[in-house]
DSSP file (Angstrom, degrees, kcal/mol; ACC not computed):
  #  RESIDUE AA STRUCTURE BP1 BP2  ACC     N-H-->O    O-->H-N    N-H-->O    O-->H-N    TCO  KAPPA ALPHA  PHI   PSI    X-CA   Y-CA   Z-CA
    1    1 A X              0   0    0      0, 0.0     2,-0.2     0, 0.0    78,-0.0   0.000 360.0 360.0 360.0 151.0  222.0 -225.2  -11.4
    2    2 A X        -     0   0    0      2,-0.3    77,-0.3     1,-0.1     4,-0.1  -0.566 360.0-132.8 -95.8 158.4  220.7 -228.4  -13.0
    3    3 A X  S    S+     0   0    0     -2,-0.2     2,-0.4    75,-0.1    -1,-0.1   0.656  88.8  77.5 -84.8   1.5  218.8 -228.4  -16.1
    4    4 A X  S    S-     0   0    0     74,-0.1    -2,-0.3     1,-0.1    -1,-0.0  -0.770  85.3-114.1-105.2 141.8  216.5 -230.7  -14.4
    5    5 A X        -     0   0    0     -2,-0.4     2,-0.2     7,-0.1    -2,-0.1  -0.256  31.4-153.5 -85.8 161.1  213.7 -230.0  -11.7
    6    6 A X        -     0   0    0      4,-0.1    48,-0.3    -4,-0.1     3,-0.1  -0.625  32.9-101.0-118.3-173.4  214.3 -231.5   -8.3
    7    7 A X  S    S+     0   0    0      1,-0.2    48,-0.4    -2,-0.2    47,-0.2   0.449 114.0  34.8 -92.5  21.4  211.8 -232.6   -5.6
    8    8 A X  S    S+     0   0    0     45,-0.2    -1,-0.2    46,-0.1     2,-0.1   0.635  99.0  78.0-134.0 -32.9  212.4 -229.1   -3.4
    9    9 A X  S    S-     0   0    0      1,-0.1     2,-0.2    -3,-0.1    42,-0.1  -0.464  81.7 -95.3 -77.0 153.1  213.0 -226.5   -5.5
   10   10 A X        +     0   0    0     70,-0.2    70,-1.4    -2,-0.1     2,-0.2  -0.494  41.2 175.2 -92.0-179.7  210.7 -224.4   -7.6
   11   11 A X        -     0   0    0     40,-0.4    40,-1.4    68,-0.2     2,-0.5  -0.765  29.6-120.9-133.2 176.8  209.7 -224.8  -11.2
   12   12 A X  E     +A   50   0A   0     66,-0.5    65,-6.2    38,-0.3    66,-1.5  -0.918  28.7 173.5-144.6 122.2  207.9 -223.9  -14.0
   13   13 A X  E     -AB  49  76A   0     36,-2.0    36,-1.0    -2,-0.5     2,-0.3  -0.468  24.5-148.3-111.2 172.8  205.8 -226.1  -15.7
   14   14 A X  E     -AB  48  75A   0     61,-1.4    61,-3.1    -2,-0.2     2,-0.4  -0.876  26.9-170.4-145.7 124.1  203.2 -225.6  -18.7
   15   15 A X  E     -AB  47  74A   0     32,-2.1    32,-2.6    -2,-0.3     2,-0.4  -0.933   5.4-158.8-113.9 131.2  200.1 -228.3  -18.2
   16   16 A X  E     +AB  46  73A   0     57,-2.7    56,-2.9    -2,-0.4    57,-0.9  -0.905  13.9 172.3-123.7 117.7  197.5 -228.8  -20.8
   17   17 A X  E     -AB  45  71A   0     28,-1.7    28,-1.5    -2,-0.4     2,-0.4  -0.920  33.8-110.1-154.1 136.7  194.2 -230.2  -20.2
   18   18 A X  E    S+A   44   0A   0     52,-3.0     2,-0.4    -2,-0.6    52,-0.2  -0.306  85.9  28.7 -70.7 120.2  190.9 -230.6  -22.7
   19   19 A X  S    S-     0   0    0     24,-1.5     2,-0.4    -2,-0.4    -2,-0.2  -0.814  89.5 -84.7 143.8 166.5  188.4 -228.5  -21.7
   20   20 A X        -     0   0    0     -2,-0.4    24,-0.1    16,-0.1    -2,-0.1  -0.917  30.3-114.0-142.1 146.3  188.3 -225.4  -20.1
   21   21 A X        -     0   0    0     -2,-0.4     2,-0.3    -4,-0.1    -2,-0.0  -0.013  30.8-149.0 -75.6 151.4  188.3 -224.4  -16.8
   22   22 A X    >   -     0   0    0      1,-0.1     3,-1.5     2,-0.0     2,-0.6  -0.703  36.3 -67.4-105.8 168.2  185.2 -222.8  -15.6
   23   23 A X  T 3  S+     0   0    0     -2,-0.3    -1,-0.1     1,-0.3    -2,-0.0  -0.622 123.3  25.1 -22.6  70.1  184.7 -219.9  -12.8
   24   24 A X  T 3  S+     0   0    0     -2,-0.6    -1,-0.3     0, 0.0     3,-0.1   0.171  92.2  96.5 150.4  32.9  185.6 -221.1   -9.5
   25   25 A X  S <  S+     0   0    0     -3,-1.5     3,-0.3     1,-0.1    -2,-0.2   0.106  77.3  76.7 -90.3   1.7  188.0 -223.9  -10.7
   26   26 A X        +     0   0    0      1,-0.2     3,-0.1     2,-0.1    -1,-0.1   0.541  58.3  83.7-114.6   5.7  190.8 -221.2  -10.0
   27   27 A X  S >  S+     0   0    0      1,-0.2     3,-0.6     2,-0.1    -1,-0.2   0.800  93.1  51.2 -45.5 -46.3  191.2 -221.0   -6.7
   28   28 A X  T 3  S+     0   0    0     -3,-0.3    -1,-0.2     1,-0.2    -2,-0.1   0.213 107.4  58.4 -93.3  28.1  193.7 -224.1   -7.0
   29   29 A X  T >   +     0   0    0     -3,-0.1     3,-2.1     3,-0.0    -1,-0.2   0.363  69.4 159.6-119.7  14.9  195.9 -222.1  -10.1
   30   30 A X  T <  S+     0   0    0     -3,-0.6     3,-0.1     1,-0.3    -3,-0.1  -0.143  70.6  13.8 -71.7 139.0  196.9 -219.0   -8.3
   31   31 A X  T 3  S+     0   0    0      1,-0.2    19,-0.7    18,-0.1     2,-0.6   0.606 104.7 116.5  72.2  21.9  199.8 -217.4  -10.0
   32   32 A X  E <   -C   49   0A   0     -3,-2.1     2,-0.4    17,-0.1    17,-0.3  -0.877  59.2-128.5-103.9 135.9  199.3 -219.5  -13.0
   33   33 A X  E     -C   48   0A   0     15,-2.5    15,-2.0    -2,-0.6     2,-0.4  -0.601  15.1-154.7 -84.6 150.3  198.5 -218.4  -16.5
   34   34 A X  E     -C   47   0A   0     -2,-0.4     2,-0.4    13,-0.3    13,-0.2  -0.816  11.0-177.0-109.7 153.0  196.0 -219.6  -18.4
   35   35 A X  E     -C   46   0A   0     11,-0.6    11,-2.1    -2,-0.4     2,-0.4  -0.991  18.9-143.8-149.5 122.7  195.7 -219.7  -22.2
   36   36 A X  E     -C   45   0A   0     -2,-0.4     2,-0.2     9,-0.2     9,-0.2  -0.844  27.7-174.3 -88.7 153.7  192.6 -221.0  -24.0
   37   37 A X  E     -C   44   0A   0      7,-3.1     7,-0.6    -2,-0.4     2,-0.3  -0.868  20.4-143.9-140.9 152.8  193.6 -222.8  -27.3
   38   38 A X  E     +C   43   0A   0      5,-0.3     2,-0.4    -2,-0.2     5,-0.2  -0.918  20.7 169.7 -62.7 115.2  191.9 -224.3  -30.2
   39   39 A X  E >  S-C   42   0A   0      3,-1.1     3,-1.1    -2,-0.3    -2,-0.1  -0.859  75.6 -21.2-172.0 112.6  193.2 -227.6  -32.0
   40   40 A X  T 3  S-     0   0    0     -2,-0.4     3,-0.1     1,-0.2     0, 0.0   0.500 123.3 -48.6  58.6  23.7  191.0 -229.1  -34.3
   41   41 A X  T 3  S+     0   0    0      1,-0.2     2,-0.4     0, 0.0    -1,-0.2   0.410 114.0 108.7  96.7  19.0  187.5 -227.8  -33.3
   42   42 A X  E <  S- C   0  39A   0     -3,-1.1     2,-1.6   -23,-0.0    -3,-1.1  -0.927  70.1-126.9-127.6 121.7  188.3 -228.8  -29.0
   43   43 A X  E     - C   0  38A   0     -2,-0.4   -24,-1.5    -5,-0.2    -5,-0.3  -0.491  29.4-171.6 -66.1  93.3  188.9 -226.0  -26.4
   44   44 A X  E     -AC  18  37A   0     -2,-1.6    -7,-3.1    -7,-0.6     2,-0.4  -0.466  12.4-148.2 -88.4 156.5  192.3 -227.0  -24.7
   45   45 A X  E     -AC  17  36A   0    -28,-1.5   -28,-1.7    -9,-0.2     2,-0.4  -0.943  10.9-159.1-115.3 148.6  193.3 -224.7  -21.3
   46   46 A X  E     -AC  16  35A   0    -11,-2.1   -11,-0.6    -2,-0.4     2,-0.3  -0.965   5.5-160.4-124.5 115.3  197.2 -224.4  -21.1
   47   47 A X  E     -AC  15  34A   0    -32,-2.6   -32,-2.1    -2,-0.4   -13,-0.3  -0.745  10.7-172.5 -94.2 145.0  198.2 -223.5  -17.5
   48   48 A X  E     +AC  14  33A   0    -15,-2.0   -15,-2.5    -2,-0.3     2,-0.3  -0.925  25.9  91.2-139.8 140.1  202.0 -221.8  -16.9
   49   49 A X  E     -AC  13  32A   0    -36,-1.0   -36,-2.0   -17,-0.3     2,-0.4  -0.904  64.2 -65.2 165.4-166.6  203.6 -221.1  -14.1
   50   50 A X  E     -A   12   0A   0    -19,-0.7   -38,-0.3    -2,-0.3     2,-0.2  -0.801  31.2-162.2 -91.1 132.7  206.0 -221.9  -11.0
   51   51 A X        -     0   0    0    -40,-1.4   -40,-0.4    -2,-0.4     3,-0.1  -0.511  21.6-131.6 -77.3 159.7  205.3 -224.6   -8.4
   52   52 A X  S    S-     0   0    0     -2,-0.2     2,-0.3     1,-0.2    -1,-0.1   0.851  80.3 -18.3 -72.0 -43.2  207.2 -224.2   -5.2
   53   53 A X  S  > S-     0   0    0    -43,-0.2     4,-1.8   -46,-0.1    -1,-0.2  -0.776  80.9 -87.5-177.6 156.2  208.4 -227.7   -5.0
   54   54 A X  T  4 S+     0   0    0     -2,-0.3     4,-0.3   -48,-0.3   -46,-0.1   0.886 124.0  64.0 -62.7 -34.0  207.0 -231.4   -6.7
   55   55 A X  T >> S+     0   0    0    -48,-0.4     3,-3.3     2,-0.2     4,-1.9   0.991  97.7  50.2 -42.0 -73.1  204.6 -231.7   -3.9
   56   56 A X  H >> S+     0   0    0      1,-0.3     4,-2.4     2,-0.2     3,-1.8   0.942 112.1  50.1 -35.4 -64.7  202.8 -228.6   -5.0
   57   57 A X  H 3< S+     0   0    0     -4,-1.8    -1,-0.3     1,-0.3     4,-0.3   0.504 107.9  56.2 -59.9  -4.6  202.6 -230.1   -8.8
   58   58 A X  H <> S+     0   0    0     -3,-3.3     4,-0.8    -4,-0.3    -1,-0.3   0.436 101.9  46.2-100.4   2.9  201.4 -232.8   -7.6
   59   59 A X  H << S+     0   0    0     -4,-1.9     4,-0.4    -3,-1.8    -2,-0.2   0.438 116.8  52.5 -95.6  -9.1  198.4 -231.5   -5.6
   60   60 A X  T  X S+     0   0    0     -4,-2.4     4,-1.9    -5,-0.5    -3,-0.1   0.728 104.9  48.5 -82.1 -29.6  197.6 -229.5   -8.8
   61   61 A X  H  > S+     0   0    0     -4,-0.3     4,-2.0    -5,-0.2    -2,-0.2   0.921 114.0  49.3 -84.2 -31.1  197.8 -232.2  -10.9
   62   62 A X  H  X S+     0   0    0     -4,-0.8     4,-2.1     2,-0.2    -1,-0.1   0.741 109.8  52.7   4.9 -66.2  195.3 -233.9   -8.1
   63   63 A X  H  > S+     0   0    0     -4,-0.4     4,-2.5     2,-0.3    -2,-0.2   0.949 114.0  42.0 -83.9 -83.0  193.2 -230.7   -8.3
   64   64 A X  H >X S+     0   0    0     -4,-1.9     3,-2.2     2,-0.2     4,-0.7   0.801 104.1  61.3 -37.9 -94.1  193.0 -231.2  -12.3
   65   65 A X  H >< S+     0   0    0     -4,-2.0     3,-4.7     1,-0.3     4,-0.3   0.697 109.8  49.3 -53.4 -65.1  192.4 -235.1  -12.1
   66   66 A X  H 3< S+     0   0    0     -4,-2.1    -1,-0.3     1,-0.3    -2,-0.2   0.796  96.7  69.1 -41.1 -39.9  188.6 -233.9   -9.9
   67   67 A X  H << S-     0   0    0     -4,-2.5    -1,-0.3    -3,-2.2    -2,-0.2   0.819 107.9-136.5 -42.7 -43.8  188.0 -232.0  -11.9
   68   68 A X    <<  +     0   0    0     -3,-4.7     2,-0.4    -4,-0.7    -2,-0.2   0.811  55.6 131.0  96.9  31.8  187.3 -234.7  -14.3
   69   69 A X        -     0   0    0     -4,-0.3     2,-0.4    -5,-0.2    -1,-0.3  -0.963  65.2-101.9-103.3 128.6  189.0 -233.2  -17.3
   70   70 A X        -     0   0    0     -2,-0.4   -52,-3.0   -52,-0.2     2,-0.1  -0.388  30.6-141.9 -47.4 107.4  191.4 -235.0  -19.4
   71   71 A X  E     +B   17   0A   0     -2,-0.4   -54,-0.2   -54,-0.2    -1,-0.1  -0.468  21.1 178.9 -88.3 125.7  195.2 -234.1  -18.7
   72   72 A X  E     -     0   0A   0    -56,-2.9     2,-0.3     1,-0.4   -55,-0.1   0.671  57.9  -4.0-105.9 -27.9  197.4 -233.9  -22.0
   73   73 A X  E     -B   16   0A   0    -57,-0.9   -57,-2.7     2,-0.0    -1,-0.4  -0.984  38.7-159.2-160.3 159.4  200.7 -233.0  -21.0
   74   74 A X  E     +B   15   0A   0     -2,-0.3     2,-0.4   -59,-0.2   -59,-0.2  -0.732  32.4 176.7-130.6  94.6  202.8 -232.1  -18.1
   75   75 A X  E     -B   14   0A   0    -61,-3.1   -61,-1.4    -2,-0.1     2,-0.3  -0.827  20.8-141.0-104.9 117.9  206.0 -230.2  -19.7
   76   76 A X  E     -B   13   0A   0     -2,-0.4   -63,-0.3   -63,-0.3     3,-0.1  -0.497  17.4-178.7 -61.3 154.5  208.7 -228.7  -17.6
   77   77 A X        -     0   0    0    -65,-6.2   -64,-0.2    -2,-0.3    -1,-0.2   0.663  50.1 -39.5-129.9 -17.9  210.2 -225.5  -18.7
   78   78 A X        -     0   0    0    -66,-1.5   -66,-0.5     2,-0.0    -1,-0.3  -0.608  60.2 -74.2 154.1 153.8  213.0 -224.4  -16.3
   79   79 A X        -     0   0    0    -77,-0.3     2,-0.4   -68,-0.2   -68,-0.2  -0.247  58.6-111.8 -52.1 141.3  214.4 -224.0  -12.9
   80   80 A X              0   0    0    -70,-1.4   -70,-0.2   -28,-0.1    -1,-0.1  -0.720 360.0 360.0 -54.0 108.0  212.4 -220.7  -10.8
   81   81 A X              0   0    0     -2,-0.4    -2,-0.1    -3,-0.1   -70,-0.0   0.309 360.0 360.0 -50.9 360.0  214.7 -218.1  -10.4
């Protein structure tokens, strides 16, 4: 398997974005975790989880951009078993 994701398979990503998501912003995160974090006195949300596919991650990151909240990273973290 390659150590790199491809545009069909899933993955597992960790996305980080300032702010935090409020209470019916989670519809479009199912099966993701969420982590609130602190760094430097600003609430960051760090989302994890598996995509199916690049399509998917990219209708999440979509989903994030309406939101209106700044996006800080998008890190993959390894091929979906």
């Amino acid at each position: 398997m390659s150590s790199f994701p491809t545009l069909t398979q899933p993955a597992t990503y960790r996305i980080r974005i300032v702010g935090r998501v409020r209470n019916g912003w989670s519809d479009f995160m199912t099966g993701l975790q969420e982590v609130i974090l602190q760094e430097n006195g600003t609430s960051l949300t760090e989302l994890t989880g598996t995509v199916p596919d690049q399509s998917a991650l990219f209708g999440l990151l979509v989903h994030i951009r309406d939101l209106g909240v700044p996006l800080l990273s998008v890190e993959y973290i390894l091929p979906a078993n």
